[in-house]
C-alpha positions in Angstrom: 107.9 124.4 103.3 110.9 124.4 101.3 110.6 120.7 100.4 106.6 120.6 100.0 104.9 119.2 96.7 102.1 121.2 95.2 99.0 121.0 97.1 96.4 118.9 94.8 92.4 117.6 95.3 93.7 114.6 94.5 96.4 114.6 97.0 93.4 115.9 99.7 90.9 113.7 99.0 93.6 110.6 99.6 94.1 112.2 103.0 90.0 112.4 103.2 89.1 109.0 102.3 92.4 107.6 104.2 93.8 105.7 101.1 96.2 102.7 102.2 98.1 103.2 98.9 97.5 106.0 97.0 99.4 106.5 93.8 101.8 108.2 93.5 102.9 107.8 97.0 102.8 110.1 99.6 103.0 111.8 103.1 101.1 115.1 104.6 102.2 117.2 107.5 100.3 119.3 109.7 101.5 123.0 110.4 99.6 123.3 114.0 101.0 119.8 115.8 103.9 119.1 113.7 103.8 116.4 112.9 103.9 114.1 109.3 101.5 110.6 108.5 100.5 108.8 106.2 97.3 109.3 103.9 95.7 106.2 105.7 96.3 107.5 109.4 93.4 106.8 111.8 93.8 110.0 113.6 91.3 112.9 113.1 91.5 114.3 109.7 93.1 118.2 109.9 92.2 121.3 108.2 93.2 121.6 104.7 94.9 125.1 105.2 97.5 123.3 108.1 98.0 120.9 105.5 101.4 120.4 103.1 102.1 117.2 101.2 105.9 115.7 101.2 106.7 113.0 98.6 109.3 111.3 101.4 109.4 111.1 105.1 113.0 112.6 104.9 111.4 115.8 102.8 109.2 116.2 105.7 111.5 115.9 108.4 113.9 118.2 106.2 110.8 120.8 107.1 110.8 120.5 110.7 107.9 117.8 111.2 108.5 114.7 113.0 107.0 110.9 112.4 103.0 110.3 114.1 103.2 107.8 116.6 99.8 106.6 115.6 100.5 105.4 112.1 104.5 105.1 112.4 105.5 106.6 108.9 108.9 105.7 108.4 108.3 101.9 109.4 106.5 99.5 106.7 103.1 99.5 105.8 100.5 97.1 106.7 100.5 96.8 102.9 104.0 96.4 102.7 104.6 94.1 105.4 101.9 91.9 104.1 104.0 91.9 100.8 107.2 91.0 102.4 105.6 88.3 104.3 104.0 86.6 101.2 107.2 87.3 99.0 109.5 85.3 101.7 107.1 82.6 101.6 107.2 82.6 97.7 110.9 82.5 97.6 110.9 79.4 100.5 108.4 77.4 98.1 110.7 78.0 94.9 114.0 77.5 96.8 112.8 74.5 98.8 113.9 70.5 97.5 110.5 69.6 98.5 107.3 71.4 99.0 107.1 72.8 102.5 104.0 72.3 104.3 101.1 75.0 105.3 102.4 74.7 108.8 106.0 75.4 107.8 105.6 78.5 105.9 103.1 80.2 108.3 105.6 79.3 111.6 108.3 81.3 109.1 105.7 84.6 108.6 104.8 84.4 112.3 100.9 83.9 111.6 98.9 80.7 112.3 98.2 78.3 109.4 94.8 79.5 108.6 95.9 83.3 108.8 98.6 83.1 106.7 96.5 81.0 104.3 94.1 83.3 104.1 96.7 86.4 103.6 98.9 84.4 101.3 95.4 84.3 98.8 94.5 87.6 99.3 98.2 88.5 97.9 98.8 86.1 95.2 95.4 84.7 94.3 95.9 81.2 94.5 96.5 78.8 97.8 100.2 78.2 99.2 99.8 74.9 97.7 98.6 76.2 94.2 101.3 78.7 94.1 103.8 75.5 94.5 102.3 73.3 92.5 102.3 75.6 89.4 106.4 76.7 90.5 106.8 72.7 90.0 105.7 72.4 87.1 107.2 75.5 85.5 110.3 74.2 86.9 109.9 70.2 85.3 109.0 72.3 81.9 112.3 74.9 82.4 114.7 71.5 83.0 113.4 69.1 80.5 112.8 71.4 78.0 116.7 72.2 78.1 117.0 68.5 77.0 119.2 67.5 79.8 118.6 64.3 81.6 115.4 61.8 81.1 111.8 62.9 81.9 112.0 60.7 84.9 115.0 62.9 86.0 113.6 66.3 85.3 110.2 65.2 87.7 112.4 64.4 90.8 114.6 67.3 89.9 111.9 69.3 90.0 111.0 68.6 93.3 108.3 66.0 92.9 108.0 63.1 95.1 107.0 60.6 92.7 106.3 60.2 89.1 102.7 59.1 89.8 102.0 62.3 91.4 103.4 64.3 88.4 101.7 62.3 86.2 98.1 63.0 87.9 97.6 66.5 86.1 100.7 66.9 84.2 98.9 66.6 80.6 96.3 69.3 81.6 98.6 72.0 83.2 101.4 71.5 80.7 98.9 71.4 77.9 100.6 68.7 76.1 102.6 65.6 77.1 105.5 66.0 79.1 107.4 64.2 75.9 106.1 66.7 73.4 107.0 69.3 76.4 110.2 67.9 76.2 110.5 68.7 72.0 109.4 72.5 72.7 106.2 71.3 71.2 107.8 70.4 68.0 105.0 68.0 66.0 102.1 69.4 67.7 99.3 69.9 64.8 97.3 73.8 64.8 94.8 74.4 62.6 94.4 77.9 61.2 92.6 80.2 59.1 92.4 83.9 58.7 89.7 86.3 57.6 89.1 90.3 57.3 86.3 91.5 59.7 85.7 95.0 61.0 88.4 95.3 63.4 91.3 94.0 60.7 92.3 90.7 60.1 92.0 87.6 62.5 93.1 84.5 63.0 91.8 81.7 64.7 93.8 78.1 65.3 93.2 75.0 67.0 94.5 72.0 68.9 93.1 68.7 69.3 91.3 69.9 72.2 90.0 73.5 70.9 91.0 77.3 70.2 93.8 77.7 71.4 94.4 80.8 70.1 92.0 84.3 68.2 95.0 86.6 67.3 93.7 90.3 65.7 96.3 92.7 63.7 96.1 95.0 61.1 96.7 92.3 58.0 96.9 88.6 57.1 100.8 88.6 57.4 100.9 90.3 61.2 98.0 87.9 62.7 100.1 84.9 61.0 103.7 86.0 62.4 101.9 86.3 66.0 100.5 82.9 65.7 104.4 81.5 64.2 106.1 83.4 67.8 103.6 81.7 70.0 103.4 78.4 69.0 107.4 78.2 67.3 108.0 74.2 66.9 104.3 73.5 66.3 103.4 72.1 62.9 101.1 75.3 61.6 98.5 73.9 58.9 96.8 76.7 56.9 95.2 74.8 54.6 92.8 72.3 55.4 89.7 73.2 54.0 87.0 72.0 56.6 89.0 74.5 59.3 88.7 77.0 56.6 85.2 77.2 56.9 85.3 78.1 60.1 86.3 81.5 59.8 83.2 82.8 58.8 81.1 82.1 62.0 84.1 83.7 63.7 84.3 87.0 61.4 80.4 86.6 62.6 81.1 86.9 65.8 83.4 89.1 66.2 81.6 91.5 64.0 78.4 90.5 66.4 79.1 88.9 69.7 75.8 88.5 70.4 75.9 85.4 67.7 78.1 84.0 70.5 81.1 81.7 70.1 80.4 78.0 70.5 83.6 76.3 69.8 85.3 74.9 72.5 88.7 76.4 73.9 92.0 75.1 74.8 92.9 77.6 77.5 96.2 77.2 78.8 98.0 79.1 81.7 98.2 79.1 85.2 95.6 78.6 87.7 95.2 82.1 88.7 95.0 82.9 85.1 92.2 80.5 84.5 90.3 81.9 87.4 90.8 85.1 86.0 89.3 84.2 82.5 86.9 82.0 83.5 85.3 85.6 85.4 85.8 87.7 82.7 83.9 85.0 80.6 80.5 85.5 83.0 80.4 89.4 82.1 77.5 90.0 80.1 78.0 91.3 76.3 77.6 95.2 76.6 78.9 96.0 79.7 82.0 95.7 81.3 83.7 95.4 84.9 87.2 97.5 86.6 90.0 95.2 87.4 89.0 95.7 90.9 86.0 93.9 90.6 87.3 90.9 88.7 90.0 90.3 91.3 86.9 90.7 94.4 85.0 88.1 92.1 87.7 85.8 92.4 88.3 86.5 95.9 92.2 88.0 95.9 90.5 91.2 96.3 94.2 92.6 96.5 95.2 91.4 93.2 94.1 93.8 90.7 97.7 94.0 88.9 97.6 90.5 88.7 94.3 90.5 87.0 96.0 93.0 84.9 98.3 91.2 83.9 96.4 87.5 83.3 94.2 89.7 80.9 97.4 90.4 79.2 98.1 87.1 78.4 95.4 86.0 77.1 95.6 84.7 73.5 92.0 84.3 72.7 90.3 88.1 71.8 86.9 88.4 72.1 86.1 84.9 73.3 87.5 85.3 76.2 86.2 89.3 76.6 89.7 90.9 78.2 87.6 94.0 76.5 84.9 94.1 78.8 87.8 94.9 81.7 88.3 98.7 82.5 90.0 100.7 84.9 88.2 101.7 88.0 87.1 105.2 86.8 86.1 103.5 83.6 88.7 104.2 81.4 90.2 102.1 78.8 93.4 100.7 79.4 95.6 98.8 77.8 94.8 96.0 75.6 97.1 93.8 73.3 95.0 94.3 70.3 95.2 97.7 70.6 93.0 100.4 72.5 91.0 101.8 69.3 90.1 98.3 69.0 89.1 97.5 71.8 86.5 100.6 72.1 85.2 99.5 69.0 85.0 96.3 70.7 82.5 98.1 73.2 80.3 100.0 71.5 79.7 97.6 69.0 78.2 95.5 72.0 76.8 98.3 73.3 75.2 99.3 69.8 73.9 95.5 69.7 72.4 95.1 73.4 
C-alpha cells in the first residue's frame, strides 16, 4: 500500500453513506477482491479493515488493484458528465449569432427537450432561455459600454432580433437606461448617508427606485470608498438633508432587526441572483439556513456554490440577510462584511427573538 492515503472517519463514512462528491476527492480499494471504486459505488459496502483510500485511480492501480466494473472509476462521473453536458450547452448559447432553441441544444447533449431542461436547471439555476437571455444582455452592456457603434448597433450585435424585444425588459435587467448604460452610469443621482452603529459604520444610498446599496466597514472613510468603487461614474450626493435622516431608522435596524427595514430596494443582478435573495429574504430573524437549503428552496438543488456565490454579491447587508446563510454543519462561512460581524449579526437576533 505504498501509494495509500491515511485512513480517516471521514474518508469511511464517504464510503458508508456513498457520497457522489466528497471533498477532497477520492477512491477506496478493497484488499480481498482487488479491486478500486468510487465512494458512491452501488456495490455492497466492505469491511473497513480490507479497506485503503487512494487519492487517484493511477495511485491505486500503482498498488495492484484494478477499476470496478460496477461504478467504472476512471470514466466521468454522473456528476461530471452532467457538468460537461450543461457547460457545452453554455458555451453554444454564448457563441451562437442567435439564440438557439430548447430543441437545438438538447439534440446537441443527446437528451430530450424536457430532460435536458430539467438538468440544465438543476446545474445552473435558471432555464436555458434564462441563462441566454441574461448572456444577451451582459453582452449589449459589454459592447455599448466600450462606446463603439450606436445603441441600435450594439442590440443586433448582441444577438437580439429586434430592438422591440430588447427594449421589453432592458430598463429592469440593466438597471438603468440602455443610454445611461451606455455613459458607465455617468449622471445617475445616489443618495447617501453614513452612521456609527454596533457593528462600525454604515452606509446606506439610494436610486430613484430604492436602496441600492447598505455597505458596513470599520469607519466613515472605508464604507464611503466601497460605495465610490461600486457605483464609479454615478453622481454620489452626501448631503441632502431629508436622506440624512434616514440613517437613524437604519442604525435602528441594524442594531435591532426586529424593527425591520421598510424602505424599498433597488436589487440589481441576475435572475438567479434575485431568486437567490428573494429566499434568503423569507428566513425568519433568529435563525438561519445551509447553502444547501437555499439552493433546494429555489429548486437547483445542485447549486449550492452558486448560492454561494450570489450571497457574495450582494450589496445590501442585513436587508437582504446573506447572514442568516451557513454552511451545512452550521458553521460560519465567509461573509463580505467580515465573519466577527456577521456572528454578531446572529446572536444579536438570536438575543432579540
Amino acid at each position: 500500500m505504498e501509494h495509500a492515503l491515511k485512513a480517516t472517519d471521514t474518508l469511511w463514512q464517504a464510503v458508508l453513506g456513498r457520497e457522489q462528491a466528497p471533498d477532497p476527492k477520492f477512491f477506496y480499494a478493497v484488499n480481498s477482491t482487488g479491486v478500486y471504486c468510487r465512494p458512491a459505488c452501488p456495490s455492497r459496502r466492505p469491511k473497513r479493515r480490507n479497506v485503503a483510500f487512494y487519492a487517484s485511480s493511477k495511485q491505486a492501480e500503482a498498488d495492484g488493484f484494478r477499476a470496478c466494473l460496477r461504478c467504472h472509476p476512471t470514466r466521468q462521473s454522473p456528476k461530471e458528465q452532467t457538468a460537461s453536458l450543461v457547460s457545452k450547452a453554455c458555451r453554444m448559447i454564448e457563441e451562437a449569432g442567435e439564440e438557439p432553441s430548447l430543441a437545438q441544444l438538447a439534440r446537441q447533449s443527446g437528451l430530450s427537450p424536457f430532460h435536458f431542461q430539467r438538468t440544465f436547471k438543476a446545474a445552473t439555476g435558471v432555464t436555458p432561455k434564462a441563462y441566454a437571455r441574461a448572456h444577451r444582455m451582459k453582452r449589449f452592456r459589454d459592447i455599448v459600454g466600450s462606446g463603439d457603434g450606436s445603441i441600435t448597433t450594439a442590440i443586433y450585435d448582441a444577438g437580439y432580433s429586434s430592438s422591440s424585444r430588447f427594449y421589453e425588459n432592458a430598463t429592469k435587467a440593466l438597471g438603468m437606461t440602455p443610454k445611461l448604460v451606455r455613459k458607465g452610469g455617468q449622471g445617475v443621482k445616489i443618495l447617501f448617508t453614513i452612521g456609527e452603529c454596533s457593528l462600525g459604520s454604515v452606509l446606506v444610498a439610494s436610486s430613484a427606485k430604492g436602496v441600492c446599496a447598505m455597505l458596513l466597514g470599520d469607519t466613515a472613510e472605508q464604507v464611503s470608498d466601497d460605495l465610490q468603487k461600486r457605483f464609479p461614474k454615478a453622481d454620489l450626493i452626501g448631503d441632502d438633508p431629508d436622506y440624512q435622516a434616514l440613517i437613524a431608522d437604519v442604525v435602528r435596524f441594524v442594531d435591532d432587526p426586529k424593527y425591520g427595514f421598510n424602505l424599498p430596494l433597488d436589487i440589481q443582478g441576475t435572475a438567479f441572483q434575485q431568486r437567490v435573495w428573494e429566499a434568503i429574504r423569507d428566513i425568519p430573524v433568529g435563525t438561519t439556513a445551509s447553502y444547501s437549503e437555499i439552493a433546494e428552496r429555489i429548486g437547483a438543488p445542485k447549486s449550492s456554490r452558486a448560492v454561494a456565490q450570489a450571497c457574495g454579491a450582494n450589496n445590501i447587508a442585513v436587508a437582504i440577510p446573506c447572514h442568516r446563510v451557513v454552511r451545512s454543519d452550521g458553521g460560519l462561512s465567509g461573509y463580505r462584511w467580515g465573519v466577527e460581524r456577521k456572528s454578531a449579526i446572529l446572536q444579536a437576533e438570536r438575543k432579540a427573538e
